[in-house]
C-alpha positions as CSV (number, residue, x, y, z in Angstrom):
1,X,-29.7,10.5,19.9
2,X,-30.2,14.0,20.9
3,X,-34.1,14.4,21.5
4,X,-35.7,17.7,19.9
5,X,-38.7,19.3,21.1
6,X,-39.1,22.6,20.2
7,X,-42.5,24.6,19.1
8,X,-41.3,24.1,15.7
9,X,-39.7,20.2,15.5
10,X,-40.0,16.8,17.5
11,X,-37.5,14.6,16.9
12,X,-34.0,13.2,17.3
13,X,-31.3,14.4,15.9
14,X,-28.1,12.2,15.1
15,X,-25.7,14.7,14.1
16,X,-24.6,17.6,15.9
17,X,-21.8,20.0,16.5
18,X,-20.7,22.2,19.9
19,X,-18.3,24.8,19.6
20,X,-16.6,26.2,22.5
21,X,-14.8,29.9,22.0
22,X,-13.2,30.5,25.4
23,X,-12.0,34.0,26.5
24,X,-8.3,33.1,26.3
25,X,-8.8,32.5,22.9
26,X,-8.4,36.0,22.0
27,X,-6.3,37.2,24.6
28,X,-9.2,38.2,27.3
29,X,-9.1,37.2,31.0
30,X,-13.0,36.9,32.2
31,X,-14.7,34.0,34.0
32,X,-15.8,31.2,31.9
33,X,-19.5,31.6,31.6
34,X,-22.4,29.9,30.0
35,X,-22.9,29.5,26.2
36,X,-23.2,32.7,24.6
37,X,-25.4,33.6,21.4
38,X,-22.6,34.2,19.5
39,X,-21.2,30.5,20.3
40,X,-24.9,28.5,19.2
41,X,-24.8,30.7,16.0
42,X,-21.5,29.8,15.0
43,X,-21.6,26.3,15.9
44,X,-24.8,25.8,14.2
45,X,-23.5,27.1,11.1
46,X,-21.1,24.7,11.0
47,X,-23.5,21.6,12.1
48,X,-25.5,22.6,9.3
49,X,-22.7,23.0,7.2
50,X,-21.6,19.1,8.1
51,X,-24.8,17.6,8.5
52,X,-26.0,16.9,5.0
53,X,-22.5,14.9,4.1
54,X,-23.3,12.3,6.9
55,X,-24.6,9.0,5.2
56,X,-28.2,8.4,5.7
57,X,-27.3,4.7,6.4
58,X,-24.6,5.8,9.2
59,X,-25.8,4.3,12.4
60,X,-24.0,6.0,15.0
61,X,-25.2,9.0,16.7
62,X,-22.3,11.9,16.1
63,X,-20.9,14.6,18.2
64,X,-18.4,17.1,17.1
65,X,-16.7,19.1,19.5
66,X,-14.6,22.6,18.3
67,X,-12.3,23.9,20.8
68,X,-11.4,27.6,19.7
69,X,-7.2,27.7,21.0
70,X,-6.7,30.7,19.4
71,X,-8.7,33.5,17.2
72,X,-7.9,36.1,14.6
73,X,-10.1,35.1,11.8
74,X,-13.2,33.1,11.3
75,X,-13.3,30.3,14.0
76,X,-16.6,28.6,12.8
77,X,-15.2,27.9,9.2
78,X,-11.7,26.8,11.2
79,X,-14.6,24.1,12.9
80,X,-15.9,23.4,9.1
81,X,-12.6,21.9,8.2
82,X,-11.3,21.1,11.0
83,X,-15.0,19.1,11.7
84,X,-14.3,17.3,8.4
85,X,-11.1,15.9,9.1
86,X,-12.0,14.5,12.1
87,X,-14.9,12.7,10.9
88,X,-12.8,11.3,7.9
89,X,-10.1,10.4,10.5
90,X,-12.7,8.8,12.9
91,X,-13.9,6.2,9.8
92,X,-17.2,8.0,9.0
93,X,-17.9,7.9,5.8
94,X,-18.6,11.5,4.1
95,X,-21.0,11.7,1.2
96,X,-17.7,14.6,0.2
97,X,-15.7,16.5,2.7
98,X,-16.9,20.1,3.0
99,X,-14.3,23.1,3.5
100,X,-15.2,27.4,4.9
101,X,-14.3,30.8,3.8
102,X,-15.3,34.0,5.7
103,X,-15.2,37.1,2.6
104,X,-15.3,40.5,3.7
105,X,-16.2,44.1,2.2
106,X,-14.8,47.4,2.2
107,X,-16.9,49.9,0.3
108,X,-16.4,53.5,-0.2
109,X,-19.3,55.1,-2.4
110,X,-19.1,53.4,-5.5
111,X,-16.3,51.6,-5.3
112,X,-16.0,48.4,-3.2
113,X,-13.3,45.3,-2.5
114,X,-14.2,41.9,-1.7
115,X,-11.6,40.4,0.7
116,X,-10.7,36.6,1.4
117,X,-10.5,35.0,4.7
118,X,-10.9,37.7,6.5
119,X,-9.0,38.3,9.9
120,X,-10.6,40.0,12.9
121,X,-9.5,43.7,12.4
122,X,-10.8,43.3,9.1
123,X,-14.3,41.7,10.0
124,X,-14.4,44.3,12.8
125,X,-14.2,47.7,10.4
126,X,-15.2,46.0,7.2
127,X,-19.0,46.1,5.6
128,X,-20.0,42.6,5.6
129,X,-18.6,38.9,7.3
130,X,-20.2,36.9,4.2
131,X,-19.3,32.7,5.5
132,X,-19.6,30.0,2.5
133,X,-19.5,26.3,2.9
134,X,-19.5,23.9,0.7
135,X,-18.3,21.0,-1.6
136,X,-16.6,20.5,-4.8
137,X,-19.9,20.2,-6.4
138,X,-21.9,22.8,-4.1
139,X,-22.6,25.1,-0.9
140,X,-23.7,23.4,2.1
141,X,-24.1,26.8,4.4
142,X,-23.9,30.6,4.2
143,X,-24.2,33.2,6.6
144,X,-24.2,36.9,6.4
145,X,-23.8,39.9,8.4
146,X,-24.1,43.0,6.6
147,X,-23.5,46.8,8.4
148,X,-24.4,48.5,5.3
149,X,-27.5,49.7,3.3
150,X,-28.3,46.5,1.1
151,X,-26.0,44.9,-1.7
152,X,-25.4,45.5,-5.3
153,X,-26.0,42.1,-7.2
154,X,-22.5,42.7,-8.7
155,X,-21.3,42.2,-5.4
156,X,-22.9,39.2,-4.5
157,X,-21.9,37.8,-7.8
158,X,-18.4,38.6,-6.9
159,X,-18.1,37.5,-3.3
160,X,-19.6,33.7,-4.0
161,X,-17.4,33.4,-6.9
162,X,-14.2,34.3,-4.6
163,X,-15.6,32.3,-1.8
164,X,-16.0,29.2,-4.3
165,X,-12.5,29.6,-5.6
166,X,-11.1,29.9,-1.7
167,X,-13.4,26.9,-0.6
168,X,-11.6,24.5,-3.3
169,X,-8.1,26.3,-2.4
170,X,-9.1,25.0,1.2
171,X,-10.4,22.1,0.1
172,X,-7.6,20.5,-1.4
173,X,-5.1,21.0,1.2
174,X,-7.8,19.3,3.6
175,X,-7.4,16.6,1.1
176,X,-3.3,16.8,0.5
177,X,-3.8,16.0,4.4
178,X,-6.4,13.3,4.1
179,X,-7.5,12.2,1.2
180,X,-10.3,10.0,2.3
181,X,-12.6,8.8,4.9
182,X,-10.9,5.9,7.2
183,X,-11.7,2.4,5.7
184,X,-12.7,1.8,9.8
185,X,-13.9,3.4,12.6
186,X,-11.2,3.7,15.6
187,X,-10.5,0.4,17.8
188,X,-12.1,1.9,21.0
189,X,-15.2,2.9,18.9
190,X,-18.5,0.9,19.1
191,X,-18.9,-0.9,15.9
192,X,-22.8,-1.5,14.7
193,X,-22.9,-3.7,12.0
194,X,-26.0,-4.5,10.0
195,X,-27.4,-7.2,8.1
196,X,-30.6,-8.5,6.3
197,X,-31.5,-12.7,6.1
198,X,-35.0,-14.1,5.5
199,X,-37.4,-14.2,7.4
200,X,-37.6,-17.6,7.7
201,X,-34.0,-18.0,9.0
202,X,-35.0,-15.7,12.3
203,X,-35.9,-18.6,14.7
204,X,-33.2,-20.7,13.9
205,X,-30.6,-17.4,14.5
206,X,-32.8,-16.8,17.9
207,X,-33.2,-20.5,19.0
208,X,-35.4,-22.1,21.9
209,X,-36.1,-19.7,24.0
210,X,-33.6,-17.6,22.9
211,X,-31.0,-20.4,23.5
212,X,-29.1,-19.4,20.4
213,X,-28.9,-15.7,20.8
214,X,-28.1,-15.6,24.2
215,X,-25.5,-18.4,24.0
216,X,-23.7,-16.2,20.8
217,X,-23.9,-12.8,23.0
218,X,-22.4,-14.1,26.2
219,X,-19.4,-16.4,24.1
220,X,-18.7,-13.3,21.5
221,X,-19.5,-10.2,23.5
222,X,-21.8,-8.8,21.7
223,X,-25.3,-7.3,21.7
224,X,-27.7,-8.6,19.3
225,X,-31.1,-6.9,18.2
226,X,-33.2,-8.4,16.0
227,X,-36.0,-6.3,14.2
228,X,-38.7,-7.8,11.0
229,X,-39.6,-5.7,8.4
230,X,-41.4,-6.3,5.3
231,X,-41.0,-10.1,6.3
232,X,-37.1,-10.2,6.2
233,X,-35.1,-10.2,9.3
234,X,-32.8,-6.9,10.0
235,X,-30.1,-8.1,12.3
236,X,-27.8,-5.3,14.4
237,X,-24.7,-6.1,16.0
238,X,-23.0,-4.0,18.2
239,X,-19.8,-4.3,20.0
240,X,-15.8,-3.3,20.7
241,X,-14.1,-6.1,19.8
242,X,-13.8,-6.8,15.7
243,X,-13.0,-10.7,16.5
244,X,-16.4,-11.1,18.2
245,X,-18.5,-9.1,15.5
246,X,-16.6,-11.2,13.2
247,X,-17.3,-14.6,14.9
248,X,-21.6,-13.3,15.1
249,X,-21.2,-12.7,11.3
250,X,-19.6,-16.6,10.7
251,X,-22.8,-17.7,12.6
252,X,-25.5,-15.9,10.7
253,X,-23.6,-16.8,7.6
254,X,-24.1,-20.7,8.4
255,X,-27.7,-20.4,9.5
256,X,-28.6,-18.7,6.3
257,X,-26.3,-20.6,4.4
258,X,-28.1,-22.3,1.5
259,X,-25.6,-24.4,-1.4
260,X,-27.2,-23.6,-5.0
261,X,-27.7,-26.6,-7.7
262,X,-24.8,-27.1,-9.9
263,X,-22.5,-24.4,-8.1
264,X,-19.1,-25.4,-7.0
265,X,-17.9,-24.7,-3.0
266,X,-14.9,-25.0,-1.0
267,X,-15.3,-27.7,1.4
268,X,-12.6,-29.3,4.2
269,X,-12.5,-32.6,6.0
270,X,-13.7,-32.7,9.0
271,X,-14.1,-36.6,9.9
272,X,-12.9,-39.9,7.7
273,X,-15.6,-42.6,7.6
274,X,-15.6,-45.9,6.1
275,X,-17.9,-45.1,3.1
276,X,-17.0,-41.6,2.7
277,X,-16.0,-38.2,4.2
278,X,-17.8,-35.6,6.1
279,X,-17.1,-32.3,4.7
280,X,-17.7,-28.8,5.8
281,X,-18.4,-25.6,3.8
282,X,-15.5,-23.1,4.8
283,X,-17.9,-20.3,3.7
284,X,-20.6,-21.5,6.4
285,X,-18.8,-23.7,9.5
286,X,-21.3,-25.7,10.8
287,X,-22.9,-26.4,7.6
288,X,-21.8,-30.3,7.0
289,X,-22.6,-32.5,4.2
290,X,-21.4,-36.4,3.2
291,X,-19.3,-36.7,0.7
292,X,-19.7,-40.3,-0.7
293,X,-16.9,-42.8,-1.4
294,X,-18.3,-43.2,-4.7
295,X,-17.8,-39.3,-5.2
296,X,-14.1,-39.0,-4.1
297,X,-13.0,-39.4,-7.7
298,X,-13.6,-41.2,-11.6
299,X,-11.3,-44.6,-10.2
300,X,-13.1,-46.9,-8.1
301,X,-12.2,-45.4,-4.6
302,X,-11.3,-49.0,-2.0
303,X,-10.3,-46.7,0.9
304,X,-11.6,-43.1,1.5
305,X,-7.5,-42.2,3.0
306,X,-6.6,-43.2,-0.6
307,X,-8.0,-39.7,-2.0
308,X,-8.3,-37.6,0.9
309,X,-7.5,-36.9,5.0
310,X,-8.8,-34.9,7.8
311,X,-8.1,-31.1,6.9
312,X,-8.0,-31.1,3.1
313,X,-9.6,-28.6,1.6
314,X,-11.1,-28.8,-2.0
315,X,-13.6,-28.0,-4.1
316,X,-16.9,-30.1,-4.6
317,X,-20.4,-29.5,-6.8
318,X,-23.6,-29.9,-5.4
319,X,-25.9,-31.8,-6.7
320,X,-29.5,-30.9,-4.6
321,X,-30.8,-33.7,-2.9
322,X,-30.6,-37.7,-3.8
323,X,-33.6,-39.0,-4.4
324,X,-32.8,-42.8,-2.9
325,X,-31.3,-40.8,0.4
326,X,-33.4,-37.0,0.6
327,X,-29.8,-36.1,1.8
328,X,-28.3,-33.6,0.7
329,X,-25.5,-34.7,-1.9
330,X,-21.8,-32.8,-3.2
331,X,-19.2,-34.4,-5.6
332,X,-15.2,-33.9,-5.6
333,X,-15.2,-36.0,-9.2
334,X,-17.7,-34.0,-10.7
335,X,-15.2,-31.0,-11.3
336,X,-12.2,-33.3,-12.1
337,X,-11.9,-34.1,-16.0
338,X,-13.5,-37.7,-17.4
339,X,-10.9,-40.4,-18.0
340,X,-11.0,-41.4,-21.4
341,X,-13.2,-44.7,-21.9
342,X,-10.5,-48.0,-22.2
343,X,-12.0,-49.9,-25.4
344,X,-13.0,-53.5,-24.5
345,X,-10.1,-56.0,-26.1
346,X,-11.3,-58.5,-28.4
């Protein structure tokens, strides 16, 4: 994160925007120098324009950069919308995409003319550069530069209501181009995933000494961090490859896997014995329970092979614990319908 300490503000800050307007980029020939005031004023518009759309649960740390090409209008409202599809288009997930308009003013005396996206000759001899940000439901960000003697409200009135008809102009052919933020973030991007278990389940995700943790790291290629609060267990994974945050996921899924009573789960064989089958939950690998012979089905069951093989997959019911056993117990009959009783022959 970007560290703040100003006289005003300590901090970090998670979101922010650069904008670079190079001479070339209206037609000047001048050394490159350092940042100017104009370039800070214009690029913080637009971060503050952006900022309030990012998710308060996104955990990545943002940076938007605006290269100015080319200039004959307003450049900082160009890095609005052009700021917004990129952040769609990198996966991050706007609260609503924002869009810019820069209105202008010609006044003469009483009479006065409130243009639309203005371009530079008429921001240059014009009476005001008023820029609006915004939403479909709201403005995000204004800025004004005035050369005249104060505003008539009328004027006001009549340059927001312009600006919020251009903003939605914009906004929808932002939105003919991309209608929505990508599902994912980019291949080559690091992915953070997050996710909450019991507390209770933290050692066992950890392991001896860290035996667990380390051992899922190293094999998935991943980094692991592990934080409680408020007694629950807030798990971060970061890494590059989607298979190996995937495969971290499967294991924290069958550590904190825990079968409810009476609920039915999809099971598969994973070894034949001679008084039953040992089953796995294909929601949790790793999590293994017996299914008895005397479970397999209604008919008296002679050989387990007679019902089921290594690799089927099915359905069973769990049924808690036995209470001859204290082992955990799941039936395949007890979802299959009840033959009808035979009645005894005389």
């Amino acid at each position: 994160a970007n560290q703040i300490d100003s006289p005003s503000e300590q901090g970090e800050e998670k979101f922010y925007l650069h904008y670079n307007f190079p001479p070339f980029s209206t037609g000047e020939a001048r050394p490159l120098r350092g940042t100017s005031r104009r370039e800070v004023g214009h690029g913080n518009l637009a971060q503050r324009a952006l900022k309030n759309m990012i998710p308060a649960e996104n955990p990545y740390t943002i940076r938007v950069v605006s290269e100015v090409l080319e200039s004959n209008g307003s450049s900082s409202m160009a890095t609005v919308c052009a700021g917004t599809l990129a952040l769609m288009d990198a996966g991050i997930q706007m609260i609503r995409p924002v869009s810019g308009i820069a209105m202008g003013l010609i006044t003469d005396g009483d009479r006065f003319a409130v243009l639309s996206d203005i371009l530079g000759d008429e921001d240059h001899l014009g009476d005001m550069d008023f820029k609006v940000t915004g939403t479909s439901e709201g403005i995000t960000a204004c800025q004004m530069d005035i050369k005249i003697d104060g505003l008539k409200y009328e004027i006001m009135e009549q340059a927001l209501a312009q600006a919020r008809d251009g903003r939605l102009h914009i906004l929808g052919k932002l939105l003919e181009t991309l209608a929505q933020p990508n599902a994912d973030v980019k291949a080559h991007s690091p992915k953070i995933i997050t996710r909450t278990i019991p507390g209770n389940f933290i050692g066992a995700l950890i392991g001896p000494g860290g035996k667990v943790i380390q051992e899922l790291q190293k094999a998935t290629g991943t980094t692991i961090v592990i934080n409680e609060v408020n007694e629950e267990g807030v798990i971060e994974i970061l890494g590059t490859d989607p298979a190996g945050i995937e495969a971290v996921l499967a294991k924290i899924q069958s550590i904190t896997f825990k079968p409810a009573m009476g609920e039915a789960y999809e099971v598969k064989v994973i070894k034949m014995l001679d008084f039953g089958a040992v089953v796995e939950y294909t929601a949790a690998p790793g999590n293994e329970v017996l299914l008895h012979v005397s479970e397999l089905a209604w008919e008296r069951t002679e050989n387990v092979t007679d019902v089921v093989n290594m690799g089927d997959v099915f359905q069973v019911k769990y049924l808690g614990l036995d209470p001859k056993t204290r082992k955990e117990k799941v039936s395949r009959k007890a979802l299959l319908p009840r033959p009808p009783r035979e009645e005894k022959k005389e």
